[in-house]
N, C-alpha and C positions, 0 to 999 in steps of 0.2 A: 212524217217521213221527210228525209230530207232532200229531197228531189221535186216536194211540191213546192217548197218555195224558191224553184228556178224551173216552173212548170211554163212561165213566158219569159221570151225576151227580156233581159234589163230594159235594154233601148228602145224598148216599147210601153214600159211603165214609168209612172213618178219616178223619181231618183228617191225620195221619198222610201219607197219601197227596199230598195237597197240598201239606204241605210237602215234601216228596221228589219229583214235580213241580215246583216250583218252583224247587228246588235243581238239579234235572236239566239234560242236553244239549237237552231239545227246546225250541224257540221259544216254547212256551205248556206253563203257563199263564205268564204272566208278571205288568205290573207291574196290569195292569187286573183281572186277579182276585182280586189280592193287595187292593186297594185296595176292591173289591168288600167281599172277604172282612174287613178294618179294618172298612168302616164296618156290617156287619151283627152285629159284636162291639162297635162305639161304642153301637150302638143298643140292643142288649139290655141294656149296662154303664149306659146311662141309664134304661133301663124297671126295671131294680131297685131304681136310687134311687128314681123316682116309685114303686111298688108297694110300698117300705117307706118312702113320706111320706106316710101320708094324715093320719097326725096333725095333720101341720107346713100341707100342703096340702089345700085343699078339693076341688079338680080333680085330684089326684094320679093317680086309676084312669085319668080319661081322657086326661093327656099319657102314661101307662103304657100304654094302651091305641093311642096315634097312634104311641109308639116302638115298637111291637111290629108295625105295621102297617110301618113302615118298612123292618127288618130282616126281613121276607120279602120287600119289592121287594127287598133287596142279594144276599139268596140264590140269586133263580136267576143271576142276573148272576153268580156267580162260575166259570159253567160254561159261560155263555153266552158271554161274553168269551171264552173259551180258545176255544171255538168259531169265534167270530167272526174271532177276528186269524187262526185256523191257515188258517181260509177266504180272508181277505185277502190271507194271503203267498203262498197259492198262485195268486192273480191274478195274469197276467201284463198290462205292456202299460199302456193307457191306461183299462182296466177297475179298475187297481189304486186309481187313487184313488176311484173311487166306492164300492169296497168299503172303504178307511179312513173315508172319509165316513158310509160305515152303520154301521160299529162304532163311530163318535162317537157314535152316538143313546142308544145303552145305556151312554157315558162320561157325559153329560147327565146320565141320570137316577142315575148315582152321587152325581155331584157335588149337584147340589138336594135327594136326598135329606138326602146327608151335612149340608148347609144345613142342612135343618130338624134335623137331631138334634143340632147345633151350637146352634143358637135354645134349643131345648128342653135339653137339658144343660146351657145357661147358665143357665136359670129356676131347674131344680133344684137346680141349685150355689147360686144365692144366698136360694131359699126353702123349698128342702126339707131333706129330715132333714141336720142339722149334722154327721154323726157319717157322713155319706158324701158329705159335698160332697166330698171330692178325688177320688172312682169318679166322681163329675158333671164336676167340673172336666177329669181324664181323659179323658173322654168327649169333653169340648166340643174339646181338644186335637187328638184322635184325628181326627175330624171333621172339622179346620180342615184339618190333612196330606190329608185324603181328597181335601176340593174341590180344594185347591192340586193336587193331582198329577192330579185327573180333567183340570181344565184345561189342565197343562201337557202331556198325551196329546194333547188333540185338538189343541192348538196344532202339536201335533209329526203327526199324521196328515191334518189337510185345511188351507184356506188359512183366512183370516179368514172366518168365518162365524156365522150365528146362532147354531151349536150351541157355537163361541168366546164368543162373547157372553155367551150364556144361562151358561156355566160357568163365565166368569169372576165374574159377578154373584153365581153361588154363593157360589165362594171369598171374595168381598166380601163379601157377608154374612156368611158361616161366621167370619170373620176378626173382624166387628166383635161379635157375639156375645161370641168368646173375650175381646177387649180390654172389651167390657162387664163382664164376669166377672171377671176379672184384678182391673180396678180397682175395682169393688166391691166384690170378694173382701178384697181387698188394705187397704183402709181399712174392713173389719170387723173385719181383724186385729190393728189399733191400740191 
């Protein structure tokens, strides 16, 4: 069944385990805890650059301090998801779309999270310590895959909707971030 293998917490088992879940027969977890799981490792990979910038950066503790708040909204979501969609597919009927419709809300806050650690992993790529801009740039990368694929979930589980909307606008952002970064980056390299 596939609800036993998200009968515990991720965040309480080997990671191990998750990926061997993931690899496995059952339905979940699938691609939304996976992406979960991206952006709560995008977010930590950027809180290490700001927590060894404070040289370079004046506010380094406190964008170190907003990535690290980030990456515990994506941690429970990685469990919650597997949760949700196992819950979903066993909706039969005209109940079914209501139930992909609630598991979009917790796609949502993938995706804007992922936004903002895209935002901020682009800062630190172009003003924090030089000697880990590519773990930043990494980051802001990671990030950009996160929104895009939150979106392309919900696109694929309810119709056009705010919760559409609202995560495409992520992606949009996430997206312009990277491209900020890129060519920044890219004509410091000159």
């Amino acid at each position: 069944m596939a609800t036993e293998a998200v009968a515990d917490d991720y965040l309480d088992r080997p990671l191990r385990a998750l990926f061997d879940d993931v690899a496995g027969t059952d339905s979940v977890p699938a691609a939304g805890s996976v992406i979960a799981t991206l952006g709560a490792l995008s977010a930590g990979l950027a809180a290490k650059v700001a927590h060894r910038s404070h040289s370079r950066l004046p506010d380094a503790e406190e964008i170190a301090g907003r990535l690290d708040a980030l990456r515990l909204t994506f941690e429970p979501l990685i469990t919650a998801d597997a949760l949700g969609y196992a819950a979903a597919l066993a909706v039969r009927g005209d109940d079914r779309a209501a139930a992909m419709h609630a598991l979009s809300f917790d796609l949502v806050l993938i995706a804007e999270a992922a936004a903002t650690v895209a935002e901020l992993a682009s800062t630190l790529a172009l003003t924090g310590n030089p000697n880990l801009r590519y773990d930043a740039e990494a980051s802001v990368r990671i990030a950009v895959t996160v929104t895009q694929i939150a979106a392309e979930l919900i696109g694929a589980n309810v119709v056009e909707t705010e919760l559409s909307r609202r995560a495409n606008s992520a992606a949009g952002g996430a997206l312009a971030a990277a491209i900020h970064c890129a060519s920044t980056s890219g004509s410091r390299d000159r």
